[in-house]
DRENTI-993507 format. One record per residue (C-alpha): z, y, x; chain. Coordinates in Angstrom, 1 decimal. Layout:
<pz: Z, py: Y, px: X, c: A>
...
END
This chain:
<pz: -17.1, py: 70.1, px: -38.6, c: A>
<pz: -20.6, py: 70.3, px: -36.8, c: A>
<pz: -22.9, py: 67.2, px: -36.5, c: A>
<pz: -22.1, py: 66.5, px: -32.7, c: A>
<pz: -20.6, py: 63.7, px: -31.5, c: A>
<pz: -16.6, py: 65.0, px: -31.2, c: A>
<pz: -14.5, py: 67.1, px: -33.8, c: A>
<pz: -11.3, py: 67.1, px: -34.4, c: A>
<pz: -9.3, py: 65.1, px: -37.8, c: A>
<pz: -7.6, py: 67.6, px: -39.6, c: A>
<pz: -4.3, py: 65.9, px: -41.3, c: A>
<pz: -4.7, py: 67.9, px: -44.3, c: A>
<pz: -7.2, py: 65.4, px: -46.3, c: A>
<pz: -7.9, py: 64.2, px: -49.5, c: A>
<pz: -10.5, py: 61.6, px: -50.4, c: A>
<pz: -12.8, py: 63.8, px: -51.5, c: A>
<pz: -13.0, py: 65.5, px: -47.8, c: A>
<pz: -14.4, py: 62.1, px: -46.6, c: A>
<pz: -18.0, py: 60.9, px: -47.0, c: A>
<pz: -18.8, py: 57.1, px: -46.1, c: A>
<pz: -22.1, py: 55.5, px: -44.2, c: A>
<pz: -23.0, py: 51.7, px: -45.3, c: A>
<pz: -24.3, py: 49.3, px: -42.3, c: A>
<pz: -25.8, py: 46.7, px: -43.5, c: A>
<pz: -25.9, py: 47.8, px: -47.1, c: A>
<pz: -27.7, py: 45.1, px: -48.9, c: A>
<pz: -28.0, py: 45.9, px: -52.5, c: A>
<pz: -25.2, py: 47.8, px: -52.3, c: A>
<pz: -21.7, py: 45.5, px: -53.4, c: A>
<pz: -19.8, py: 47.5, px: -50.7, c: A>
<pz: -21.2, py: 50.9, px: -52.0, c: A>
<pz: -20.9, py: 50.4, px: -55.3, c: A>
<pz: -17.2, py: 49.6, px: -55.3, c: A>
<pz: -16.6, py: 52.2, px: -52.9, c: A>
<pz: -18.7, py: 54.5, px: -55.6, c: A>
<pz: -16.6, py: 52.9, px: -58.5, c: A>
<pz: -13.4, py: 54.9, px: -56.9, c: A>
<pz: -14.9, py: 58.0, px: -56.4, c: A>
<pz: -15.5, py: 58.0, px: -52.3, c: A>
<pz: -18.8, py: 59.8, px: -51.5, c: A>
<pz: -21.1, py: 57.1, px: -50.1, c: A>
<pz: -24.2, py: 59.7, px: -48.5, c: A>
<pz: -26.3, py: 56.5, px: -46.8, c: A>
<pz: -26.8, py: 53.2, px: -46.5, c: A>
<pz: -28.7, py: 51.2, px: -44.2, c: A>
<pz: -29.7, py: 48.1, px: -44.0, c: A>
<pz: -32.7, py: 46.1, px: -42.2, c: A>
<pz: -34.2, py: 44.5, px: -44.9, c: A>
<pz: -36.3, py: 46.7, px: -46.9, c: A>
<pz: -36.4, py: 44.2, px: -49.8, c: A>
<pz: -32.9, py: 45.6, px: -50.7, c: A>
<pz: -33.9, py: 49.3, px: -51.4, c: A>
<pz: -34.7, py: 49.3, px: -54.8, c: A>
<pz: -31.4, py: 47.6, px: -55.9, c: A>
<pz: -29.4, py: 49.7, px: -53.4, c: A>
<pz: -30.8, py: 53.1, px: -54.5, c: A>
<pz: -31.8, py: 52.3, px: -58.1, c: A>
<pz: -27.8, py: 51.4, px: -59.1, c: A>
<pz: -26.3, py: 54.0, px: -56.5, c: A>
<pz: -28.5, py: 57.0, px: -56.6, c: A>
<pz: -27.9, py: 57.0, px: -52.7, c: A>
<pz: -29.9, py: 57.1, px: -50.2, c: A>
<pz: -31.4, py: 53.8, px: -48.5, c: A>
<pz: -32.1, py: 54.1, px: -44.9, c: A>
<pz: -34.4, py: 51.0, px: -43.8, c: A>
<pz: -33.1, py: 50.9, px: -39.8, c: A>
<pz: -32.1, py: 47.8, px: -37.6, c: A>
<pz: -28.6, py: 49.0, px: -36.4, c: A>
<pz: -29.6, py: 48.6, px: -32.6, c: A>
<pz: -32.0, py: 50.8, px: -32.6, c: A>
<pz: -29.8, py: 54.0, px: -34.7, c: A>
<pz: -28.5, py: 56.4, px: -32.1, c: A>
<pz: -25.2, py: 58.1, px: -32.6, c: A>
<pz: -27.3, py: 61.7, px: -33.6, c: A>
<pz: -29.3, py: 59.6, px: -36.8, c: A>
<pz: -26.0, py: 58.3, px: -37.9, c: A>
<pz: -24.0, py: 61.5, px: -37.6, c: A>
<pz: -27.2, py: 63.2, px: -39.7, c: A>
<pz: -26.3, py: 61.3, px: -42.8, c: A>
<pz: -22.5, py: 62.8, px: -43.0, c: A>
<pz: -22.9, py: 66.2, px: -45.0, c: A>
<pz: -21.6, py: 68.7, px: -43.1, c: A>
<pz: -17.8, py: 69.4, px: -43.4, c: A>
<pz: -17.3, py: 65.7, px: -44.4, c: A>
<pz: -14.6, py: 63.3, px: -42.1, c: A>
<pz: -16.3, py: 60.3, px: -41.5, c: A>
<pz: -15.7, py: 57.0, px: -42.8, c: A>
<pz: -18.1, py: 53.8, px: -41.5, c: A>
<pz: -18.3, py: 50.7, px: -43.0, c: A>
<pz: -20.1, py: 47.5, px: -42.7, c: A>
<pz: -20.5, py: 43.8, px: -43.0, c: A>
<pz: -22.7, py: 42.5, px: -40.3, c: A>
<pz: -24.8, py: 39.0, px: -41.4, c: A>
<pz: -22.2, py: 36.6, px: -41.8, c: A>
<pz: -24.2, py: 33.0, px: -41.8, c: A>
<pz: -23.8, py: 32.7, px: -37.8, c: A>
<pz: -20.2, py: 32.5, px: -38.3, c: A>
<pz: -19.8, py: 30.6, px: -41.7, c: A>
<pz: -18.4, py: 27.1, px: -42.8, c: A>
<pz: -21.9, py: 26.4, px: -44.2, c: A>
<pz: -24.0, py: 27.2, px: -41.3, c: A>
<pz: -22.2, py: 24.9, px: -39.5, c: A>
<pz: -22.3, py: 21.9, px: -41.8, c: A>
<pz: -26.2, py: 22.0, px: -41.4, c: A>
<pz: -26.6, py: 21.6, px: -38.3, c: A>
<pz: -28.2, py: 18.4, px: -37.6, c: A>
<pz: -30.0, py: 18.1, px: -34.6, c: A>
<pz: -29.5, py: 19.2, px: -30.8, c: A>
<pz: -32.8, py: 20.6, px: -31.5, c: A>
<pz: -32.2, py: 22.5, px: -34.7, c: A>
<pz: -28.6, py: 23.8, px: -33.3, c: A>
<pz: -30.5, py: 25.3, px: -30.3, c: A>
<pz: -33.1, py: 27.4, px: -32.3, c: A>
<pz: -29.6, py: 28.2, px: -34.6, c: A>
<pz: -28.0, py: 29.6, px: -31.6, c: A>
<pz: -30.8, py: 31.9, px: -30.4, c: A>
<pz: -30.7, py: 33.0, px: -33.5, c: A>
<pz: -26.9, py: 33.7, px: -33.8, c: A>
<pz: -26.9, py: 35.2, px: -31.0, c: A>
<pz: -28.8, py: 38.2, px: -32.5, c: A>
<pz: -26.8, py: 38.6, px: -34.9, c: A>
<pz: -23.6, py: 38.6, px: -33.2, c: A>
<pz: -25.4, py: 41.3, px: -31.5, c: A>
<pz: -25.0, py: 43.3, px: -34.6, c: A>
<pz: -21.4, py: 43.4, px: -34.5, c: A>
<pz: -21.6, py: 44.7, px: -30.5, c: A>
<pz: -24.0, py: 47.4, px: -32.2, c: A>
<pz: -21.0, py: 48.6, px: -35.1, c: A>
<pz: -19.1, py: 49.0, px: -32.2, c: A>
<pz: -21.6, py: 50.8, px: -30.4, c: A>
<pz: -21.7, py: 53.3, px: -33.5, c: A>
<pz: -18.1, py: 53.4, px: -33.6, c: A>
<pz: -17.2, py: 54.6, px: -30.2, c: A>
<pz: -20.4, py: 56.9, px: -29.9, c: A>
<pz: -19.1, py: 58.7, px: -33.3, c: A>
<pz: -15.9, py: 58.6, px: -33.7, c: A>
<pz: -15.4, py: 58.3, px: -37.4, c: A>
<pz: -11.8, py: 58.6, px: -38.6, c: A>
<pz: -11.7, py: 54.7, px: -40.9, c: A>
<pz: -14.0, py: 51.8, px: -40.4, c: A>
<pz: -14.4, py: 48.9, px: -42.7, c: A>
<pz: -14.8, py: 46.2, px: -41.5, c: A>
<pz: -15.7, py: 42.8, px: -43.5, c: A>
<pz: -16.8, py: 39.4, px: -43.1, c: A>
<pz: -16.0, py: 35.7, px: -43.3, c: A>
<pz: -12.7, py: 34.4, px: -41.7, c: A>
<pz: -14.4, py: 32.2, px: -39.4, c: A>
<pz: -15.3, py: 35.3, px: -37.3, c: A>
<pz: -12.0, py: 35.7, px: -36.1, c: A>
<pz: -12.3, py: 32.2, px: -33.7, c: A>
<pz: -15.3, py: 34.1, px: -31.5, c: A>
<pz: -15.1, py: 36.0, px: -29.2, c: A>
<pz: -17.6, py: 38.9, px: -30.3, c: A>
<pz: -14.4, py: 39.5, px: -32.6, c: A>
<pz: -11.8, py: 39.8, px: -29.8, c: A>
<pz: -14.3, py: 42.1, px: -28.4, c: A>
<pz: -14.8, py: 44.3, px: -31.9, c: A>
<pz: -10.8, py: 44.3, px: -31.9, c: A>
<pz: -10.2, py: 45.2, px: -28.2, c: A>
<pz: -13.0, py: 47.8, px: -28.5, c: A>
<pz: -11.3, py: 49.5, px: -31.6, c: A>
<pz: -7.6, py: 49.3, px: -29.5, c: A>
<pz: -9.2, py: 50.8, px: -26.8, c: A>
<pz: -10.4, py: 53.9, px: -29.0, c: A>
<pz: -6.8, py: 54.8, px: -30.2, c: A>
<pz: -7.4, py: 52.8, px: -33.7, c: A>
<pz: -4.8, py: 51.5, px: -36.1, c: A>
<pz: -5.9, py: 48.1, px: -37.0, c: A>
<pz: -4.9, py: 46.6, px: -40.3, c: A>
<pz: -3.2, py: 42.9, px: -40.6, c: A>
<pz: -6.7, py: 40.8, px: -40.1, c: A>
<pz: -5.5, py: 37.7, px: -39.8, c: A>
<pz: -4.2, py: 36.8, px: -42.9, c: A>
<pz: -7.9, py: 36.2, px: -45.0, c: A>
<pz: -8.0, py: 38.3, px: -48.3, c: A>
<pz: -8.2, py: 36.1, px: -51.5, c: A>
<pz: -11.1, py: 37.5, px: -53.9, c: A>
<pz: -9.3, py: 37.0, px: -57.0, c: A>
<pz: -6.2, py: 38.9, px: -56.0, c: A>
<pz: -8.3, py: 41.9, px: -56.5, c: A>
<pz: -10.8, py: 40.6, px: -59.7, c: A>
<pz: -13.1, py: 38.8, px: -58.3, c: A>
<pz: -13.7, py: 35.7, px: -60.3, c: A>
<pz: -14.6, py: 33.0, px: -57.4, c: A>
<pz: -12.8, py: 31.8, px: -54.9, c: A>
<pz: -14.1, py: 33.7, px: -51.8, c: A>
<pz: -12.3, py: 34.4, px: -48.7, c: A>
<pz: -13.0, py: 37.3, px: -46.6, c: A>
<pz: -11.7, py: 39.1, px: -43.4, c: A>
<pz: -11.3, py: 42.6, px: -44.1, c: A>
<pz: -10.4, py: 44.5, px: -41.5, c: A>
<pz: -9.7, py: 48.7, px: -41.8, c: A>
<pz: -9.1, py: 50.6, px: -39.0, c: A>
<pz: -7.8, py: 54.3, px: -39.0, c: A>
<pz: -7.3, py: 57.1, px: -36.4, c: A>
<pz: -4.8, py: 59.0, px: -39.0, c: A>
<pz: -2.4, py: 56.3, px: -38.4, c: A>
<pz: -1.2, py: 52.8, px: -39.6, c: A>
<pz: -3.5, py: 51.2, px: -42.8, c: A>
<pz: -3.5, py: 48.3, px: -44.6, c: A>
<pz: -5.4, py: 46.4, px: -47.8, c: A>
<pz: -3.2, py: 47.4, px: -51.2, c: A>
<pz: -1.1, py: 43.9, px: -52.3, c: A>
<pz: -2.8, py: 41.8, px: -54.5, c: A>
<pz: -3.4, py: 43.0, px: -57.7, c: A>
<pz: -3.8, py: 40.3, px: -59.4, c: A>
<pz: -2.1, py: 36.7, px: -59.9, c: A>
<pz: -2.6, py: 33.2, px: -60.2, c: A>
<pz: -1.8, py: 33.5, px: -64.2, c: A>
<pz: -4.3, py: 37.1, px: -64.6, c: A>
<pz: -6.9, py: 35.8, px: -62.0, c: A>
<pz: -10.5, py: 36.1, px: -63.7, c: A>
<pz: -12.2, py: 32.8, px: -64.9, c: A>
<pz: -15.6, py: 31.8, px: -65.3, c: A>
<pz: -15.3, py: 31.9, px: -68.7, c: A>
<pz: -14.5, py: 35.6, px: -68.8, c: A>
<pz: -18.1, py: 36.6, px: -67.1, c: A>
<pz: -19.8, py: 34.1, px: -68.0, c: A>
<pz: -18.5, py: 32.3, px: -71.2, c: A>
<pz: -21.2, py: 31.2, px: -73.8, c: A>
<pz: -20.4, py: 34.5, px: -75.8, c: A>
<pz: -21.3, py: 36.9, px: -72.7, c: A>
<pz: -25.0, py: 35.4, px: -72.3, c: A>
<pz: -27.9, py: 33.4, px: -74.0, c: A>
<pz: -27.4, py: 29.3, px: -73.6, c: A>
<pz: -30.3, py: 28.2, px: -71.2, c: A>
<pz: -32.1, py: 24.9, px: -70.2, c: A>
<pz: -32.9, py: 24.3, px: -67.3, c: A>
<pz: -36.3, py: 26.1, px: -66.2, c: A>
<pz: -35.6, py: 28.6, px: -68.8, c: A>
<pz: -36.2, py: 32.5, px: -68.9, c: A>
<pz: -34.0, py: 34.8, px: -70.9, c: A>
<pz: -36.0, py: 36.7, px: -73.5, c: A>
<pz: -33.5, py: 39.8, px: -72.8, c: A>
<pz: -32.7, py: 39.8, px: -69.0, c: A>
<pz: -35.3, py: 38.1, px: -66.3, c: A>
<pz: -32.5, py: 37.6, px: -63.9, c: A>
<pz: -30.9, py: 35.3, px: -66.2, c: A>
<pz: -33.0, py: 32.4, px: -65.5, c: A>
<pz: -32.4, py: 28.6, px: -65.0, c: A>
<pz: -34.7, py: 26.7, px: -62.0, c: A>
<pz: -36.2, py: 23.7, px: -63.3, c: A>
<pz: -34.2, py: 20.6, px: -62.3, c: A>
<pz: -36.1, py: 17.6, px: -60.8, c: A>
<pz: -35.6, py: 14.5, px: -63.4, c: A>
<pz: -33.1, py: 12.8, px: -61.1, c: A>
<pz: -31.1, py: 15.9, px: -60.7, c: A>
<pz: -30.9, py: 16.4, px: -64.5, c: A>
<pz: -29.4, py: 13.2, px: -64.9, c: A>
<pz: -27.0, py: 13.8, px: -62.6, c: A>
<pz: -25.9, py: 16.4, px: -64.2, c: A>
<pz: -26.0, py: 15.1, px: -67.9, c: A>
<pz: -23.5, py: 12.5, px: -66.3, c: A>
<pz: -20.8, py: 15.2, px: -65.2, c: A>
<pz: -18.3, py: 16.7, px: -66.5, c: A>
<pz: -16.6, py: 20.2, px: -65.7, c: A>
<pz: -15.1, py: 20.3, px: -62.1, c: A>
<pz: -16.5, py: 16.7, px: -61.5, c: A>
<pz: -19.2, py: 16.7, px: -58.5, c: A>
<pz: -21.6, py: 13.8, px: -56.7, c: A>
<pz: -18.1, py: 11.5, px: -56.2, c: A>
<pz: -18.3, py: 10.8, px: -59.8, c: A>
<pz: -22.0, py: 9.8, px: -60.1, c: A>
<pz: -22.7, py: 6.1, px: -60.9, c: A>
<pz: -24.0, py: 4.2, px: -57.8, c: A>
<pz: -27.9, py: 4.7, px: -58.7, c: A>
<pz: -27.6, py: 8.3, px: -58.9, c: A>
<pz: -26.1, py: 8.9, px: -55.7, c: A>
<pz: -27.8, py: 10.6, px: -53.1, c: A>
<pz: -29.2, py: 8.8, px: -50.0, c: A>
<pz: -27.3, py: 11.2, px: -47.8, c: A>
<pz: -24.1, py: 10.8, px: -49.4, c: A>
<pz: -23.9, py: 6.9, px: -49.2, c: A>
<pz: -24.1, py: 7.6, px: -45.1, c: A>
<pz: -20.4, py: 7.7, px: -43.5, c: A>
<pz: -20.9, py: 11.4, px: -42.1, c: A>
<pz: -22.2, py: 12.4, px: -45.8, c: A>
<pz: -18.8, py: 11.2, px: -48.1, c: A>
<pz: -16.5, py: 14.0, px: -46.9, c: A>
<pz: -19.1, py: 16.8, px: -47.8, c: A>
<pz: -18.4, py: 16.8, px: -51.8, c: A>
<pz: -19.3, py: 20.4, px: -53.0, c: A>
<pz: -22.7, py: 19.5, px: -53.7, c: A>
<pz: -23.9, py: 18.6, px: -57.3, c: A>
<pz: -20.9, py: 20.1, px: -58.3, c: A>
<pz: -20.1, py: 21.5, px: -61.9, c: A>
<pz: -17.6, py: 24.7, px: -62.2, c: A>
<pz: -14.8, py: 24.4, px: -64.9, c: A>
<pz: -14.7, py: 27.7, px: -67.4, c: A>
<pz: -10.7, py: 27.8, px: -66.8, c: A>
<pz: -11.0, py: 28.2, px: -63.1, c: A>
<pz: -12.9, py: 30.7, px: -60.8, c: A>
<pz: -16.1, py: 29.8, px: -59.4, c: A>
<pz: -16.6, py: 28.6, px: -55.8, c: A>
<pz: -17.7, py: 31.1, px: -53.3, c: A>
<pz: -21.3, py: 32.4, px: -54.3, c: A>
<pz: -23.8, py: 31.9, px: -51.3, c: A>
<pz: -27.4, py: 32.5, px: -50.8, c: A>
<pz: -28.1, py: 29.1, px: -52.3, c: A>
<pz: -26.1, py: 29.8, px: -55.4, c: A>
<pz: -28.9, py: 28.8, px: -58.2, c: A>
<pz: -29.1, py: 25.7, px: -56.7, c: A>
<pz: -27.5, py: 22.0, px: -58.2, c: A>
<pz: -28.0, py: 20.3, px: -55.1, c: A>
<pz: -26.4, py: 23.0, px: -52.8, c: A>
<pz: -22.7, py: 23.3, px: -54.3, c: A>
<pz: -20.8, py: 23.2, px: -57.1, c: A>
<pz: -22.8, py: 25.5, px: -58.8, c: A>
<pz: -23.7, py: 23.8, px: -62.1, c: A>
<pz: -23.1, py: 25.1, px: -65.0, c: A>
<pz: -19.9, py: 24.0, px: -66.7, c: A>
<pz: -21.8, py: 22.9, px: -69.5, c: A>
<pz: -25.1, py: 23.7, px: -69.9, c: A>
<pz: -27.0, py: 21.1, px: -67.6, c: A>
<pz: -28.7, py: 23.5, px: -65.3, c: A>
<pz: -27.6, py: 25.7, px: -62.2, c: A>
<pz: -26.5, py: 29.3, px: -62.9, c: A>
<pz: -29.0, py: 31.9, px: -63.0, c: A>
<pz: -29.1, py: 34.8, px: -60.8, c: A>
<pz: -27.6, py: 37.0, px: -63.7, c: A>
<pz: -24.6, py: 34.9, px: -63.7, c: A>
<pz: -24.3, py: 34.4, px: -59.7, c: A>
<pz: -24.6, py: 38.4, px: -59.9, c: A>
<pz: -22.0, py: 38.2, px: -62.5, c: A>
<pz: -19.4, py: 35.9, px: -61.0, c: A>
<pz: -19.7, py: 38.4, px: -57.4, c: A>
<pz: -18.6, py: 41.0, px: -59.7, c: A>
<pz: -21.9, py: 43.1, px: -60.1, c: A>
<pz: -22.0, py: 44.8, px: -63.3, c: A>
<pz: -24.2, py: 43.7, px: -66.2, c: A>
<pz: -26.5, py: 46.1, px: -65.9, c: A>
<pz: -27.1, py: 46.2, px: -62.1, c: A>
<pz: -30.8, py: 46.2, px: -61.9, c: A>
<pz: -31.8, py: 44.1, px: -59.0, c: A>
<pz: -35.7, py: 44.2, px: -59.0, c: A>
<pz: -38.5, py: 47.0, px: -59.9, c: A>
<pz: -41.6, py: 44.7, px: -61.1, c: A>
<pz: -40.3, py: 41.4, px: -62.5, c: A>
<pz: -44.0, py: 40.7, px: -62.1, c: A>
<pz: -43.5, py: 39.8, px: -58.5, c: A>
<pz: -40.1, py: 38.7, px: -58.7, c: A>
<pz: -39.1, py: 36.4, px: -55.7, c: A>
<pz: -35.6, py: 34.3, px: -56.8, c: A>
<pz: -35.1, py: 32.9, px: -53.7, c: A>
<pz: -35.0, py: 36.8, px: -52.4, c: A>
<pz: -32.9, py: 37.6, px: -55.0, c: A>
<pz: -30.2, py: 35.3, px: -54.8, c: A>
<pz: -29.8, py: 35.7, px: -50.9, c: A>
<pz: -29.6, py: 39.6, px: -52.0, c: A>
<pz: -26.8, py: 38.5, px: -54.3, c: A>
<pz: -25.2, py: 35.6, px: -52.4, c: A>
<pz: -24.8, py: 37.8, px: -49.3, c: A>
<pz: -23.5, py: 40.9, px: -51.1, c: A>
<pz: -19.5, py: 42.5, px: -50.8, c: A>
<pz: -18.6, py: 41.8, px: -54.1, c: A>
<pz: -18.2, py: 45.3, px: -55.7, c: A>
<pz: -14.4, py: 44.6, px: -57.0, c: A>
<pz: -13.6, py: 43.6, px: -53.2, c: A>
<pz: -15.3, py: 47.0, px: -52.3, c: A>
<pz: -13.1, py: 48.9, px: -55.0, c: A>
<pz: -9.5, py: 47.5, px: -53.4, c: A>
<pz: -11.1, py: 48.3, px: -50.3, c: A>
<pz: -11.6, py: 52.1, px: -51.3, c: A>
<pz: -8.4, py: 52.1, px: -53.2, c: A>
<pz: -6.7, py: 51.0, px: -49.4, c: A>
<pz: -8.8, py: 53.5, px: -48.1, c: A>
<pz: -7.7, py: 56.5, px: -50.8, c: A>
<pz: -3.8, py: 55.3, px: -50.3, c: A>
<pz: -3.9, py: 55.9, px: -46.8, c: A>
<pz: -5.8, py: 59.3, px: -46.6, c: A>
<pz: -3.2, py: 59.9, px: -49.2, c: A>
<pz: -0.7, py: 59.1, px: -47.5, c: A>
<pz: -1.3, py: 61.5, px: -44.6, c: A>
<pz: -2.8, py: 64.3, px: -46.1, c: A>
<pz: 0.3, py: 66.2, px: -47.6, c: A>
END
């Protein structure tokens, strides 16, 4: 195969003929699951510089700091290594197109500036498209929250791909996190397309009776007990914010699974006692050890912001154990100088990462298929 922009799929393939491109790489969740199952990952790239060391540090692969819309086809074919099929994948910003995003929209005024701002991002998904049809690669990834599917930049990504001759997998049915190890209850749109022919995700590979809890990633024999404010001797990641004195009350007064519904009267917040404020009761949440952990956003060390106290420790998670519970190893090594680290950096680097197990069932759909039409 040359580096132009046409060649021809040979249906002779194994995995290891493929190599894979990351858009919008982040620290690398995608990659490293894809890495996990032995598919050659040869870039990533992402827009946000902040994310190299991570990416590059736990992947030895190479981090290529690029806003999507302005990679040409010729860039993006220069990362393949020669003789490699191609595989793209991606998960464009998701916070346009997410339950969240939506609940915080208050004003006419704030949902304006949100909507220019959307806008550009949605962009980003015209751009994968872009990619696709200007290289031609031979399976695209394609993942993101299910709320995506009710806009039309969607319809356009789907009609785009049916328009190129893809097979598109089943996207409508949202894929479950914990089927496949994950131990939080995320939902995600995952969405493979394939010119070999028809693909699909594996079935779930776990159950309802194996799923992982928070207790086995985070239980009180995995990781040093904390107070709030508190800073790990042995890992700076695993570190508790301080908790303003009304918040630690609140949570003092909780028990596991129990959120700002079960507060006594005085420790209620303002905003909840409004009408438009009672139905909104993730926030000053605790988790329970014997159930998985609610999805993991960019806001995920936070008490106020979800149920994302600790099940009994009164503090939030740290950013170890938000790493943890997305299914990053133990070891992933998310910052170069923890001099200058910056947690709220950190934890949108780990709240907006493909949890690596998700990325592993997505390789091993990827393998089955290639497998399945290469004899």
């Amino acid at each position: 195969m040359n580096n132009d922009l046409t060649y021809t799929v040979d249906l002779k393939l194994s995995p290891k003929d493929f190599a894979v491109v990351d858009l919008f790489c982040g620290v690398g969740g995608l990659t490293r699951g894809l890495i996990d199952e032995n598919l050659t990952v040869s870039a990533g790239i992402d827009f946000d510089e902040t994310c190299e060391y991570a990416y590059h540090k736990n992947n030895s692969t190479k981090f290529v700091h690029k806003d999507i819309s302005e990679l040409s086809a010729e860039e993006l074919i220069s990362f393949y290594p020669t003789g490699k099929q191609r595989i793209l994948v991606g998960c464009a910003p998701c916070q346009p197109f997410s339950n969240h995003s939506n609940r915080i929209r208050k004003s006419r005024q704030e949902k304006a500036q949100l909507e220019v701002q959307e806008d550009k991002k949605w962009k980003l998904l015209y751009e994968f498209l872009r990619l696709i049809r200007e290289t031609n690669p031979v399976i695209i990834s394609m993942e993101n929250v299910p709320q995506l599917r009710n806009h039309k930049v969607f319809d356009d990504f789907v009609a785009g791909l049916k328009a190129l001759n893809y097979h598109i997998s089943d996207y409508k049915t949202p894929v479950f996190c914990p089927d496949y190890g994950v131990p939080q209850k995320r939902l995600r749109l995952v969405l493979l397309a394939s010119k070999l022919g028809p693909i699909e995700m594996i079935p779930a590979e776990f159950d309802p009776e194996s799923y992982p809890t928070v207790y086995d990633v985070i239980g009180e024999d995995k990781l040093a007990s904390l107070v709030d404010g508190e800073v790990s001797a042995e890992d700076p990641l695993h570190r508790a914010r301080k908790l303003s004195p009304i918040n630690l009350r609140r949570i003092k007064s909780l028990k596991q699974g129990e959120n700002w519904t079960k507060l006594d009267s005085d420790l209620i917040s303002p905003c909840h006692k409004k009408e438009n404020g009672k139905t909104f009761t993730v926030a000053y949440g605790r988790m329970r050890w014997n159930e998985q952990a609610p999805t993991i956003t960019t806001h995920c060390i936070g008490f106020s912001n979800g149920r994302f106290g600790h099940p009994v420790q009164n503090r939030a998670i740290s950013l170890r154990e938000a790493a943890l519970l997305q299914s990053f190893p133990s070891k992933y090594d998310f910052i170069e100088d923890t001099e200058k680290m910056n947690v709220g950096t950190l934890a949108r680097h780990i709240g907006n990462a493909v949890p690596p197990k998700l990325g592993a069932a997505i390789a091993r759909s990827i393998k089955r298929h290639i497998d399945g039409y290469g004899k």
